[in-house]
N, C-alpha and C positions, 0 to 999 in steps of 0.2 A: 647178533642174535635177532633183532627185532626187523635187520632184514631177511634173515630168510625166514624168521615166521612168516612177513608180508608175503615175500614171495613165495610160499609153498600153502598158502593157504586156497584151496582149492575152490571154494567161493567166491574168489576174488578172479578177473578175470587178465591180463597183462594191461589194458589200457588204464581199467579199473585203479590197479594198484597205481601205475602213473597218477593220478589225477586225484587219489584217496586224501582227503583233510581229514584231519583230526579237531574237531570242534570245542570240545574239552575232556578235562580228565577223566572222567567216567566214560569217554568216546573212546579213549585209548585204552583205557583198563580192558575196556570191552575187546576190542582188538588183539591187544596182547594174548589174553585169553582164549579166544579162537584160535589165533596161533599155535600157543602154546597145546590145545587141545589136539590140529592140526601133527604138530613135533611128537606127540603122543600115540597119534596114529602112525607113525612110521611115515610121515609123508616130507619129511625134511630131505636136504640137498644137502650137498656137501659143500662145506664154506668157502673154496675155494671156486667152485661151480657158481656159488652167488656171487661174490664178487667177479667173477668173468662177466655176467650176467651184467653187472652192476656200469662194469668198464665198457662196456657195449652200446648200453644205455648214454652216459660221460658221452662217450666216441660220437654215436648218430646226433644226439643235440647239438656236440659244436659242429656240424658238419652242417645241419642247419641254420645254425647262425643263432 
């Protein structure tokens, strides 16, 4: 779940979400929430479509080294 709130949150841009820290708990609360607000909107993916996403991601880093 808390990847594809990151990932469908519309604010957030694909490099973004790469590189996104979570600095503390209330930094994630916050996030979550977005999300979740985001999943609310109808703006979710289908979990199977994230995880593709997700595998994709995996794949080009090791290809990088």
């Amino acid at each position: 779940m808390l990847c594809n709130i990151l990932m469908n949150n519309k604010s957030y841009t694909q490099k973004s979400i790469l590189r996104m820290s979570i600095s503390s708990s209330e930094d994630l609360k916050i996030k979550l929430l977005e999300g979740t607000a985001s999943l609310d909107r109808g703006e979710g993916i289908d979990g199977e479509q994230a995880f593709d996403r997700l595998r994709q991601r995996i794949k080009e880093r090791k290809a990088r080294g």
